[in-house]
N, C-alpha and C positions, 0 to 999 in steps of 0.2 A: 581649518582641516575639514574634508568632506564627511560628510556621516558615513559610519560601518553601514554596512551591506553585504547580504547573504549571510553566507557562512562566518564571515569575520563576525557582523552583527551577534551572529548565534554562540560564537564564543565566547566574546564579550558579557553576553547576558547571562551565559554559565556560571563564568567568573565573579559575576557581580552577587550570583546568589550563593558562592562558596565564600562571600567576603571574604576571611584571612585563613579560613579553615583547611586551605588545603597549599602544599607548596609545591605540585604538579597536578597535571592531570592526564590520565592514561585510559583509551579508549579503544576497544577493541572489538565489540558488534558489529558486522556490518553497517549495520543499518545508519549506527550512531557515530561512524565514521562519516557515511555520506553525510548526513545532515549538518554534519560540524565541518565537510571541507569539500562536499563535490565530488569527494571522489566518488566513481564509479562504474566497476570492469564491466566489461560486455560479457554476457552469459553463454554466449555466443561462439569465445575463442575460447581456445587451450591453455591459453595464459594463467586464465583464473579459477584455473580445476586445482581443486583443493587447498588453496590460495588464501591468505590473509594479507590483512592491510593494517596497522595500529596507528592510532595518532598519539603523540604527545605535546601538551599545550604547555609552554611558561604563560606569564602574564604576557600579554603583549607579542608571543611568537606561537607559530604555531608548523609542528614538526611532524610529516609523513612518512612513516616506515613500510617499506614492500621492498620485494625482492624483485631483482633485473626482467625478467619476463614483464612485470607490469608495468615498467617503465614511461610505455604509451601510455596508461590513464592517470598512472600516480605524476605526472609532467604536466598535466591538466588540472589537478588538486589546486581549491582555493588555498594555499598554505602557503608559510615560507621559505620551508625548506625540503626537498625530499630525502630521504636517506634511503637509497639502495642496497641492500644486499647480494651479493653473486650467486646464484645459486644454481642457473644450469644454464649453461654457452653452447650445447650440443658437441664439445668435446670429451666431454668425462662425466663419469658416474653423478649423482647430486646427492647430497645429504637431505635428510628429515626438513622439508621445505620449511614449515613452522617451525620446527626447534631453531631450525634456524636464522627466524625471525626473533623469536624470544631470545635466541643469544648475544641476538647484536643488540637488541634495545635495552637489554637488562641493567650496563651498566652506563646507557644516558638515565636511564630511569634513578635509579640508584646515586647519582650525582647531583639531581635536584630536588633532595632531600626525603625527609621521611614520611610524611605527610600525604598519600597519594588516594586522590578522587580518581573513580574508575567505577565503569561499569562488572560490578562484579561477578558480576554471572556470569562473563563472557571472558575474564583473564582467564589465559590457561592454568592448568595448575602446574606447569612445569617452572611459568612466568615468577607466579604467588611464592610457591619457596623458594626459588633462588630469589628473591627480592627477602624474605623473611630472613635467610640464611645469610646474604651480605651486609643487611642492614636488618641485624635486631629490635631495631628501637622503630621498626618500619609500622604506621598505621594508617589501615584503607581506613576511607569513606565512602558508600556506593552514593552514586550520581544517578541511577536509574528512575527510582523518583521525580528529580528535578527535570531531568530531562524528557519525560512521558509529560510532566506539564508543558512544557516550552514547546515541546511539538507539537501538542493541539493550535495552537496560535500559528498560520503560513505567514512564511516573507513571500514577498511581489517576485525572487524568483520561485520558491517552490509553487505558487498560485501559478506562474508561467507553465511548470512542468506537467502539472496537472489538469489546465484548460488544452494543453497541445495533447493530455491523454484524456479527455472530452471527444477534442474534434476528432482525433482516430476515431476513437469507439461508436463515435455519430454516424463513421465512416462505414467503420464496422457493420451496423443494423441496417443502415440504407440496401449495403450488397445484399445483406440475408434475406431482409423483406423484399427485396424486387428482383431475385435470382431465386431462393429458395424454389423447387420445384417438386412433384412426386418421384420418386423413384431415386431423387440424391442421398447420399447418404448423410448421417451427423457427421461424418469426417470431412466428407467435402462440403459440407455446411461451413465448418469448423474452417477449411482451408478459402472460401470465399472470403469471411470472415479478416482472417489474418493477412490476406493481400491486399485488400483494402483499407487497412489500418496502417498496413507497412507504406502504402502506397501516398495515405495522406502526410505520415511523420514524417516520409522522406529518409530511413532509414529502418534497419531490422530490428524491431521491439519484441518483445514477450508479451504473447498474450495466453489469455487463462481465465478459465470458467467451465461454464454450465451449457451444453447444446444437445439438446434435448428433445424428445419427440412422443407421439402419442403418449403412450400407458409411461413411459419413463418419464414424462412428465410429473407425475405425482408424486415422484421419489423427491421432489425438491431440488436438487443436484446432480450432476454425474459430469464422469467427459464424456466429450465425443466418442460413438461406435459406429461399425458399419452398418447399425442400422440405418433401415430405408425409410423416407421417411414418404405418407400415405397421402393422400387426397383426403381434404376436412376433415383430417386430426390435426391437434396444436402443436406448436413449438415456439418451445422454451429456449432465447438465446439471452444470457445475464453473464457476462466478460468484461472484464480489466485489460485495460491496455499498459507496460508500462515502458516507463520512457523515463531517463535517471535516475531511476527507483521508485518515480511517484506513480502511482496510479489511482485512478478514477474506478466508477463501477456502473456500468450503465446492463439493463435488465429489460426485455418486452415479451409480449407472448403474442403469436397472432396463430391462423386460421392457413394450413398449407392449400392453396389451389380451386377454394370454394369459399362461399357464406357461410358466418359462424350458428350454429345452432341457439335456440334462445337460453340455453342453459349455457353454455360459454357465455353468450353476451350478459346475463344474468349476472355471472359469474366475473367477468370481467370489468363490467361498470362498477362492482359493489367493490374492487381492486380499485379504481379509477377514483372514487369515494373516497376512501379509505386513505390515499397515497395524500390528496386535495385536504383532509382531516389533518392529517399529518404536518403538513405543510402548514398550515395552519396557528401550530403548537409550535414554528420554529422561529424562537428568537433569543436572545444573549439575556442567561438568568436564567430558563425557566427549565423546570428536571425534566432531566433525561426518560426517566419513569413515567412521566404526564402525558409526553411525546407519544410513547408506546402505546398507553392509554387508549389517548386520541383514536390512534390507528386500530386498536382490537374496538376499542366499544361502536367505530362507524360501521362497523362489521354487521354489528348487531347477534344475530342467533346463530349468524356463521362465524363468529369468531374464534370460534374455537378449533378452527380450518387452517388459523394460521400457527402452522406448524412451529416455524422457526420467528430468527430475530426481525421485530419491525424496520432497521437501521443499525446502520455502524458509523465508525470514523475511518477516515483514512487518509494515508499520505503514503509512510513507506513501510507501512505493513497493512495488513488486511487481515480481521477487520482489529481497527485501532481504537481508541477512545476517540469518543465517546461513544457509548452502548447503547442504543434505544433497547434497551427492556425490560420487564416489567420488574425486576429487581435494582435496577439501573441505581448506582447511588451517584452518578453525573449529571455534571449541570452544562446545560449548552453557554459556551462562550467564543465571542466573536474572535475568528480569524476558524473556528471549527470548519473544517469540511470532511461532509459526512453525507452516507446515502437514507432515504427511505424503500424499504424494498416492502410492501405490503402484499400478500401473497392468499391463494386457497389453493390448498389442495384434498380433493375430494375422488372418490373412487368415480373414474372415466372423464377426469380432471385437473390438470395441474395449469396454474394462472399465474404471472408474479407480474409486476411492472416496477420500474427500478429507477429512480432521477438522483444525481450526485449533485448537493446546496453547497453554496459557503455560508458561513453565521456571520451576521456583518453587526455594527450598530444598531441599527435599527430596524433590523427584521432578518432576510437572507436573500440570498442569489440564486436564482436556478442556472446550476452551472449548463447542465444537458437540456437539451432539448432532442433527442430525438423521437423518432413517431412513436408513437404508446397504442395507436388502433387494431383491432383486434382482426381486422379485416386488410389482405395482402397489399 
């Protein structure tokens, strides 16, 4: 027999670490349905406005609940079964979409015993007591835990999803630094940005972030405004691209339309230090806190500039474990992908640069490469 892959795989290793303790399992996060089966709606259509999707796993099978509208993506789920619900045909009224999900899976639920692993934060509560109410003897286990470990470690597809929301986002900073102009605004920043990304994926993704200009720079954050953005002040472009849930985080800051002042470039190198410090500290074993370290103390007397976190993790949330910082009680381990974002912000200054690694065996991958120079 071939070995599991993907999502099978990831079931499989669920199971293995609920050994006997559980006689189902029931899933109802987003997040933690994609990772266990693929699915995953377009944000995009009507389909999936105010929409849920539940999985429930035996040993060995694995069962997708949604209702008829999402029939297109739940038909594409790594699983092996779908179960549809009818809930609107455009001829008559519909009922409570989710209740009405909850009422059809209650009683497969309740059929494969008492015993149910489940993300519980995320059962409904309408789910929880009628599962209490038909089955007294009914006892959760949360799976949240187990699962926030297993997703630090990518399988060879989700490492796929995430290098194809690289190359967007590579795509991404190429347009802003060689199109950015005076007088555009962060919106059409922002819309350069997202054509380009769209235009490498070869389909419509979600993108999200930080675009940013002069003085709004130093706020650290923001979306896009109609602000205009000037001749030799900076901007700040740090976006995700995502693409079946996974995403990446790529971040630069350059110089609009002129040469950077020596205080930018000052400022910038000591960014440039600081991310190479970083990097440096990144390998399988070593805390997450030392990481952070690294990054403030290459600072030196400006480290106290950096405002926010040195790094995150990520996959299909943002930001994920692991945490670079300075209380961090995480340990880097290999299959981690996660960013460094080393950053100053100072009054008539905002700097960050941002590269997304994997944690491999024996050191890390620089997944991004795009330009980091401070000059257009």
């Amino acid at each position: 027999m071939p070995p599991r892959t993907g999502p099978e795989a990831r079931r499989a290793r669920l199971w293995a670490e609920l050994d006997d303790n559980a006689d189902v399992i029931l899933v109802c996060d987003p997040r933690h349905v994609t990772y266990l089966s693929g699915y995953y709606p377009s944000p995009f259509e009507f389909r999936g406005v105010n929409a849920a999707a539940y999985l429930l796993l035996d040993r060995g099978r694995a069962t997708l609940f949604a209702d008829n509208l999402l029939a297109p993506y739940a038909n594409t789920a790594d699983v092996d079964e779908v179960a549809l619900s009818l809930w609107y045909e455009g001829k008559r009224s519909a009922p409570n979409r989710r209740g009405l999900l909850c009422r059809d899976i209650l009683g497969e639920v309740c059929r494969r015993g008492a015993r149910i692993a489940c993300d519980a934060a995320s059962v409904p509560l309408a789910l929880s007591d009628a599962l209490r109410s038909q089955r007294p003897d009914v006892e959760f286990m949360a799976i949240e835990p187990i699962l926030q470990r297993l997703q630090r470690s990518k399988d060879a597809d989700e490492l796929e999803l995430l290098k194809r929301s690289v190359r967007a986002g590579e795509a991404g900073h190429s347009a802003a630094r060689r199109d950015a102009r005076p007088g555009m605004s962060e919106l059409e920043l922002f819309q350069l940005v997202q054509q380009a990304a769209q235009t490498d994926a070869g389909e419509q993704v979600l993108v999200y972030g930080h675009f940013l200009s002069g003085p709004r720079c130093e706020r650290i954050g923001g979306a896009p405004t109609a602000r205009r953005l000037e001749q030799g002040e900076l901007v700040l472009v740090d976006f995700s691209v995502v693409i079946g849930g996974y995403r990446a985080d790529l971040g630069a800051t350059f110089v609009c339309g002129a040469r950077p002042s020596p205080e930018q470039t000052r400022l910038h190198e000591a960014c440039l230090q600081a991310l190479a410090a970083g990097e440096a500290s990144l390998r399988a074993g070593n805390e997450c806190r030392l990481v952070d370290r690294a990054v403030r103390e290459s600072f030196g007397e400006l480290g106290t500039n950096l405002l926010s976190h040195s790094g995150h993790g990520l996959g299909l949330g943002h930001p994920d474990p692991p945490y670079i910082v300075p209380e961090s009680s995480d340990v880097l381990l290999p299959g981690d992908v996660l960013t460094l974002e080393p950053g100053q912000y100072v009054a008539g200054a905002g700097i960050r640069v941002e590269r997304t690694y994997l944690i491999t065996d024996s050191g890390y991958e620089r997944l991004s490469q795009h330009d980091l120079a401070l000059t257009q």
